[in-house]
C-alpha positions in Angstrom: 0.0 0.0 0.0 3.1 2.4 1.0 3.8 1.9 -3.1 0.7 2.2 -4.2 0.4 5.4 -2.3 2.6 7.2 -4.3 1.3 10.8 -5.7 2.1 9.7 -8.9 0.2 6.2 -8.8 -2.9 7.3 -7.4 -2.8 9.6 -10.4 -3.8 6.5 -12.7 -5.2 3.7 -10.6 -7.7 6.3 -8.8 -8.8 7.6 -11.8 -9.4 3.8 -13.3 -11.4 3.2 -9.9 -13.5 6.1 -10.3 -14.3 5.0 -13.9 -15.6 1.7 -12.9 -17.8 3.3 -9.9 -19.6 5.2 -12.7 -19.7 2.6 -15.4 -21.8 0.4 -12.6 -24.2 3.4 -11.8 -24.5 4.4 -15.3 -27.9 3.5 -16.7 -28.5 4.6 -20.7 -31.4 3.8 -22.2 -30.2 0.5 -24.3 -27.7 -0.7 -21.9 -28.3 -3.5 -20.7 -27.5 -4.2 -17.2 -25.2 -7.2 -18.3 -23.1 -5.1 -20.5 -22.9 -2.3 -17.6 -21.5 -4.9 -15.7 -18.9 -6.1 -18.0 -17.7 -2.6 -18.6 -17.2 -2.4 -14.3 -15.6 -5.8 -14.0 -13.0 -4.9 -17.2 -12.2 -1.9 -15.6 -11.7 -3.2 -12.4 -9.8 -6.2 -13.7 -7.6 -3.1 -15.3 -7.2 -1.9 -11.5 -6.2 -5.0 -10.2 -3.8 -5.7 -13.1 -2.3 -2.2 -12.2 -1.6 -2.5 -8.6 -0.1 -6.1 -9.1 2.0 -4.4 -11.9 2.8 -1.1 -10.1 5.0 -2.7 -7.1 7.1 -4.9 -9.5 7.9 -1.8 -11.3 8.8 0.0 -8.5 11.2 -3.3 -7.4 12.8 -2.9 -10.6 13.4 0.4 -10.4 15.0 -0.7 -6.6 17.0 -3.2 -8.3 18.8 -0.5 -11.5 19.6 1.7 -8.3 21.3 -0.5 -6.5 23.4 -2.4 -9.1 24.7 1.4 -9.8 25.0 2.1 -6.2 27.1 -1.4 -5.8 29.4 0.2 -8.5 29.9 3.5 -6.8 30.6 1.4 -3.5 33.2 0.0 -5.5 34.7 2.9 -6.3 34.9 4.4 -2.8 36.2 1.4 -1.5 39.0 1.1 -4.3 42.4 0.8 -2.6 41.2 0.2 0.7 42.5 -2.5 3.0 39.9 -5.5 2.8 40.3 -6.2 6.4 38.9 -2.4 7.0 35.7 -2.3 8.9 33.0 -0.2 7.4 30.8 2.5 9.4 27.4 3.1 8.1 26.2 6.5 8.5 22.8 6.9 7.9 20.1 4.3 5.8 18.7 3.7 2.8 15.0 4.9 2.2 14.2 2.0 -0.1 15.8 -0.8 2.2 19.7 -0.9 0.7 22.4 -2.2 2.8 26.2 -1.6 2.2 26.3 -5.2 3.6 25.1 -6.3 0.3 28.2 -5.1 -1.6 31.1 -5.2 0.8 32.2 -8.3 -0.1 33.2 -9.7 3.1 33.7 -6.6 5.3 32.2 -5.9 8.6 29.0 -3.4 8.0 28.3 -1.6 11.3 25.2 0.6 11.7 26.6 2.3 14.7 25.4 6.5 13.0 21.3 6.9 12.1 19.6 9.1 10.0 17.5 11.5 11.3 14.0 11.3 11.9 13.5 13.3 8.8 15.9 10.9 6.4 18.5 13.4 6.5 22.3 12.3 6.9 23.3 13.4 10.2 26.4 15.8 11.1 29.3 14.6 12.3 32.8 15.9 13.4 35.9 14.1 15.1 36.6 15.1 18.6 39.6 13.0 19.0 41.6 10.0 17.0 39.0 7.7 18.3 35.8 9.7 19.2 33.4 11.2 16.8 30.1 13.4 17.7 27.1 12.9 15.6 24.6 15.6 16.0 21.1 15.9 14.3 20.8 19.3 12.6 18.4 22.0 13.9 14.9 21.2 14.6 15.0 16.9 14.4 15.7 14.2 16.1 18.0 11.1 15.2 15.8 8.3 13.9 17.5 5.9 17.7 15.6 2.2 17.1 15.4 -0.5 19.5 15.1 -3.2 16.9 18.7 -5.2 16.0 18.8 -6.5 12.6 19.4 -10.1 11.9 23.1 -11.1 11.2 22.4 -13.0 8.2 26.0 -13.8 7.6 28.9 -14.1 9.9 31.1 -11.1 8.4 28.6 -9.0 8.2 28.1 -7.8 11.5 25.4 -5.3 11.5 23.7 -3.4 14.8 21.7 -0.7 15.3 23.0 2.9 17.1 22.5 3.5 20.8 19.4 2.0 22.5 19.2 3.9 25.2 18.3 8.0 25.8 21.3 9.1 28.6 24.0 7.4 29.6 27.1 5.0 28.6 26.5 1.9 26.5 28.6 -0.8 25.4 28.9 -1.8 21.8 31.1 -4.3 19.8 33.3 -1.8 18.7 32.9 1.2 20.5 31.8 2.7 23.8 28.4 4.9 23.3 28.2 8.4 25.3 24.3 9.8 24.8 24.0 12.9 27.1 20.8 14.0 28.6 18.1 15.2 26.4 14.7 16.8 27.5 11.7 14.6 26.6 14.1 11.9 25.7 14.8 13.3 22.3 18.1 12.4 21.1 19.9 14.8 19.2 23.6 14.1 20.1 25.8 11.5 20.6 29.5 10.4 20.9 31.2 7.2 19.7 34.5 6.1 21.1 35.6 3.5 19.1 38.3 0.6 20.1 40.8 1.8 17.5 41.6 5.0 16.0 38.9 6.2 13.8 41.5 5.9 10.8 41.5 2.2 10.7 37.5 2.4 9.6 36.0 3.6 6.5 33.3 5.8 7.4 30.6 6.0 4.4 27.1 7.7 4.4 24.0 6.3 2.7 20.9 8.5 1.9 18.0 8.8 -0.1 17.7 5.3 -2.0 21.3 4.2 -2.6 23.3 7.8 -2.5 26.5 6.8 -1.2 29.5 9.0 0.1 32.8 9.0 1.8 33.3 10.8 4.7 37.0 11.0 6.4 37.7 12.1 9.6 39.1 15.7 10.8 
């Protein structure tokens, strides 16, 4: 339905559905009520056809975007040590996962957008600390739901799960400071080693993908 619900989908199948309300109610002299209902049911077959159609298209759209965004992940991971663990900052709005294309690398999800999509800012406080702050006026999008790791190099978790305090992760200690209403809109990651030994790279949108380097 999320697909479906797309300005430019209800644009076509709404119209169709509207069509086939007033094809059932229409009643010329001549027309019999067997053709009238014909007319509804092809339109309404047109409907269904359309909304099975729709989502697949949408899928394959999905599918174009990231085969070029496994390229471009290619690119930005050229020369890199393999053994180099990879930061994700931020998420894909249309489910992508720099898991799928780093061959082998660890994929933490330690940085999340912010409640509005957006890529969060971040700035290096020491050799191993980094602050992410959400910009003016949001929220960081903080879940409580750990993804499956569906393959063991791939280690994937989710950022901070709690609102104040210290938290332990894999690879880094969490610092969340106070916040009034429980909003998060700062944090600090000190991470085991310095921050040089990880590749830090942003996802937003669908699969827009950038590098960002400590400094």
């Amino acid at each position: 339905m999320s697909v479906l619900n797309f300005p430019t989908f209800r644009q076509l199948y709404l119209p169709l559905a509207g069509v086939a309300v007033l094809l059932y109610a229409w009643k010329p002299a001549g027309f019999r009520r067997a053709g009238r209902c014909v007319a509804g049911l092809v339109i309404l077959s047109l409907v269904v056809l359309y909304q099975t159609v729709a989502p697949a298209m949408v899928r394959s759209g999905d599918r174009v975007a990231q085969r070029a965004a496994g390229a471009r992940l290619e690119v930005l991971l050229a020369g890199v040590q393999a053994d180099m663990a990879v930061v994700q900052i931020g998420q894909s709005s249309c489910g992508y996962s720099l898991s799928f294309d780093a061959r082998g690398r660890e994929v933490w999800k330690l940085i999340p957008a912010t409640n509005e999509g957006g890529v969060p800012l971040r700035r290096s406080i020491d050799d191993r600390t980094v602050e992410v702050l959400a910009p003016n006026s949001t929220t960081l999008a903080v879940s409580t739901m750990v993804p499956p790791d569906l393959t063991p190099r791939r280690a994937r978790i989710v950022p901070p799960l709690i609102a104040a305090g210290w938290q332990r992760l894999p690879v880094a200690t969490a610092h969340t400071p106070r916040q009034s209403k429980g909003a998060v809109t700062s944090f600090r990651l000190t991470f085991d080693r310095p921050l040089t030994a990880y590749v830090f790279l942003h996802v937003s949108g669908c699969v827009e993908l950038g590098r960002w380097r400590p400094t």
